[in-house]
C-alpha positions in Angstrom: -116.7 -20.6 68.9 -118.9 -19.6 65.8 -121.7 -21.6 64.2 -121.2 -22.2 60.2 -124.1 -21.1 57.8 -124.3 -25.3 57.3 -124.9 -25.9 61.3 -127.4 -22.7 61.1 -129.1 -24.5 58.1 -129.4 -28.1 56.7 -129.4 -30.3 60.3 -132.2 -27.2 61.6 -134.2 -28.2 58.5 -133.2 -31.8 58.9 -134.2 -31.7 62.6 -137.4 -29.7 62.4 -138.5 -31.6 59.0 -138.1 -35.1 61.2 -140.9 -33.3 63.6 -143.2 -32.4 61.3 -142.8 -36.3 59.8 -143.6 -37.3 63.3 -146.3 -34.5 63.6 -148.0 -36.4 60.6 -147.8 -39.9 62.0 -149.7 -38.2 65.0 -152.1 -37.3 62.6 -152.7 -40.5 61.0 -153.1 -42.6 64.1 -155.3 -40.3 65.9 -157.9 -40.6 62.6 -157.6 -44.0 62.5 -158.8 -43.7 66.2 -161.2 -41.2 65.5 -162.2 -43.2 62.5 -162.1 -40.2 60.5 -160.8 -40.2 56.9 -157.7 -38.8 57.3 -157.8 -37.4 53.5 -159.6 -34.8 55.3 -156.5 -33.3 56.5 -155.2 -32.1 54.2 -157.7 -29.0 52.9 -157.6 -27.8 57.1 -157.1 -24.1 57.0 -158.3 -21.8 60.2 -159.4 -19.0 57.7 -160.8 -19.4 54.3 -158.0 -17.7 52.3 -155.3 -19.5 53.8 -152.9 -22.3 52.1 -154.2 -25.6 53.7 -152.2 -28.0 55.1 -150.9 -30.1 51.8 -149.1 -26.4 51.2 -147.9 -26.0 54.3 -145.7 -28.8 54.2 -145.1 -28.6 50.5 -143.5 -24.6 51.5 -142.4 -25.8 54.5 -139.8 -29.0 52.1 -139.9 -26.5 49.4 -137.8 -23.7 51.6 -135.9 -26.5 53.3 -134.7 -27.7 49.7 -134.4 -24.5 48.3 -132.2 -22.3 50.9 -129.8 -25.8 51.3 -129.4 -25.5 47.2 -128.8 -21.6 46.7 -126.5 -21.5 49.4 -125.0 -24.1 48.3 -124.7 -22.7 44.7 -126.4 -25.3 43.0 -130.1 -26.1 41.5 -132.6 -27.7 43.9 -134.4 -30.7 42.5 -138.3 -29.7 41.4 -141.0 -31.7 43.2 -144.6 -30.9 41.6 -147.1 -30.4 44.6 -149.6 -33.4 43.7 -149.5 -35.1 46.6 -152.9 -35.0 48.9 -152.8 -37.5 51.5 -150.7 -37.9 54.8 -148.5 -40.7 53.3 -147.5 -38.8 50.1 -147.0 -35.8 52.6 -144.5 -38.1 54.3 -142.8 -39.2 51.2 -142.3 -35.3 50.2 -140.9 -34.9 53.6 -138.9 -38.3 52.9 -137.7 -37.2 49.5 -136.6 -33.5 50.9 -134.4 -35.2 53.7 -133.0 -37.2 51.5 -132.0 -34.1 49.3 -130.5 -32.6 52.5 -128.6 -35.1 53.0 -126.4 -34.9 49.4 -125.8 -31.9 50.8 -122.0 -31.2 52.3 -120.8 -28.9 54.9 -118.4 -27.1 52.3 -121.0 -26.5 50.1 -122.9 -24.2 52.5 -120.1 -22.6 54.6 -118.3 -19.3 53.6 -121.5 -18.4 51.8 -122.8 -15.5 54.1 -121.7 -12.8 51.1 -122.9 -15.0 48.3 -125.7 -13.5 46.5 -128.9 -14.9 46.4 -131.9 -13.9 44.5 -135.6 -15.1 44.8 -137.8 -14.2 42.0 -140.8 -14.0 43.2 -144.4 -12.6 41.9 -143.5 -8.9 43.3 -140.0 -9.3 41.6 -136.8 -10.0 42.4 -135.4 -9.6 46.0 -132.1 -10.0 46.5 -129.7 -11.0 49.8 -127.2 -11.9 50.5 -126.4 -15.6 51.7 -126.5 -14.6 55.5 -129.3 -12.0 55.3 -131.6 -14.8 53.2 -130.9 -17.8 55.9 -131.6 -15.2 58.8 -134.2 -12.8 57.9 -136.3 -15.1 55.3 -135.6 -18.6 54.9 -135.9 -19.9 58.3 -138.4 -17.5 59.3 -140.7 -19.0 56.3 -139.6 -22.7 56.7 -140.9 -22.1 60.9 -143.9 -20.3 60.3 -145.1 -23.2 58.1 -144.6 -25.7 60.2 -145.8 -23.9 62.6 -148.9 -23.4 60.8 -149.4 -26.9 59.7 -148.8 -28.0 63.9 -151.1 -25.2 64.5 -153.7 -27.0 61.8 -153.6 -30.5 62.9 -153.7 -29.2 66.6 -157.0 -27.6 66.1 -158.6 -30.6 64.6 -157.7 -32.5 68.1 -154.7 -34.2 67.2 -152.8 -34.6 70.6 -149.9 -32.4 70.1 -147.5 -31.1 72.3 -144.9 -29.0 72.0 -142.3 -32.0 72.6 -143.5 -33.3 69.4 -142.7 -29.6 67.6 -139.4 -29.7 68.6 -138.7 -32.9 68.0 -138.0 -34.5 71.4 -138.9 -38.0 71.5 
């Protein structure tokens, strides 16, 4: 049996986006117990030239969105990056799922050979559709999830790694 570049894509980025939702609820409650502003959350970074946390999750929806659509062949919608506190975070998650969702099966598979190009500030890079999920989409979409886990973990938020892998 062989796993379609859908499977290996939207419900991963469905599933691990629905954590990271849930990782932010965490987040939420425990600063209401804390009775710590949670608006505070969002500018945590561990090192002072690192994204903070509103970035993190807008990558993290912002890869999600944007590997589903160029695999797909089509445009991603644009979401400016304006939002700053937990519940906007969780309506940019919201919004991305929903996206995800318009997203059919037929869209994505048979697209390991499709070309795809990222223009970024170094210049273009091109892949193709297999070599983009495997080797730089996922790998970026994890790592920022990761990262924003990583953040909210730090400030005491009791996470484990149930709640990362979205086992409930």
């Amino acid at each position: 049996m062989s796993i379609s570049m859908y499977q290996a894509s939207v419900p991963v980025f469905v599933r691990q986006l629905s954590a990271l939702s849930h990782i932010l609820e965490k987040a939420a409650a425990h600063a209401a117990a804390q009775g710590t502003d949670p608006a505070t959350y969002g500018q945590l970074r561990m090192a002072p030239d690192m994204l903070p946390l509103t970035s993190q999750v807008f990558i993290a929806a912002d890869t999600a969105k944007g590997c589903a659509a160029r695999l797909a062949g089509v445009e991603a919608p644009a979401f400016p990056d304006t939002e700053v506190t937990l519940a906007e975070l969780q309506a940019r998650i919201a919004k991305t799922l929903d996206y995800l969702k318009t997203i059919a099966p037929a869209q994505i598979d048979g697209s390991e050979a499709r070309e795809v190009v990222l223009k970024l500030r170094s210049g273009d890079r091109h892949f193709t559709g297999i070599d983009y999920l495997l080797s730089f989409a996922l790998p970026n979409f994890f790592f920022h999830v990761t990262t924003a886990y990583d953040l909210l973990r730090h400030q005491g938020v009791p996470l484990g790694k149930l709640d990362y892998l979205g086992a409930r």
